[in-house]
N, C-alpha and C positions, 0 to 999 in steps of 0.2 A: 244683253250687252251693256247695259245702264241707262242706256237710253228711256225718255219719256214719251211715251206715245199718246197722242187724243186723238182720237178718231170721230167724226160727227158731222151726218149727213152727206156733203156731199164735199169734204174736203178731211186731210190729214196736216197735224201738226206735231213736229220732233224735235225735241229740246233734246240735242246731244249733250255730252262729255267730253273733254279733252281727250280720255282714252275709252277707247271698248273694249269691253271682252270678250269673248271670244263664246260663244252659245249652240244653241241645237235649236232648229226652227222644223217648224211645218207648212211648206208652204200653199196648203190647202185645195194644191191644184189651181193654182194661180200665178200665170209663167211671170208677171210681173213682182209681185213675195218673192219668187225664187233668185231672181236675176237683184234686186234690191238687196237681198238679205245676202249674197257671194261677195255683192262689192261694197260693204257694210264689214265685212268679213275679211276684205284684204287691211282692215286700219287697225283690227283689233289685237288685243293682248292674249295668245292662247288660240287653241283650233277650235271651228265651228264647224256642228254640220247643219244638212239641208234636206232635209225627208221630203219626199217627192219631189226635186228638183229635177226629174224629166219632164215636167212640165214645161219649160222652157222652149221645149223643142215647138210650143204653139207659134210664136214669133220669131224663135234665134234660135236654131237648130244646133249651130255651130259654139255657141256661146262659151262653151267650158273650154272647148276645144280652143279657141280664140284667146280663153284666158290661159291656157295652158303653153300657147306659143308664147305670151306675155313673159312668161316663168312663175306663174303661180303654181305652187302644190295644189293638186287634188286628188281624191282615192274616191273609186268607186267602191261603199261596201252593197 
């Protein structure tokens, strides 16, 4: 997305961009990666997707659904 990511130990740090792109994540089965990386996703330039974002369903079951009353685009492939 352009974004810069540090990760270490036991905290994370994001040095965005005015704009993002639009990407393809994995979110490694991690319903927190997947719900971060959708709404990461509504600012960017261009579609992104999100490889295992059933994950989600650990916490927020409804989540896409939620965004999808919002009026976000989303496709299930």
């Amino acid at each position: 997305m352009g974004a810069r990511i540090h990760v270490e130990d036991d905290f994370i740090r994001i040095d965005g961009k005015r704009e993002l792109a639009g990407a393809t994540f994995d979110s490694h089965g991690d319903h927190r990666v997947a719900m971060a990386c959708a709404v990461a996703s509504l600012g960017a330039r261009g579609e992104s997707a999100i490889h295992n974002s059933e994950t989600v369903a650990k916490s927020y079951p409804e989540f896409f659904q939620d965004l999808a009353k919002l009026g976000v685009q989303l496709s299930v492939e």
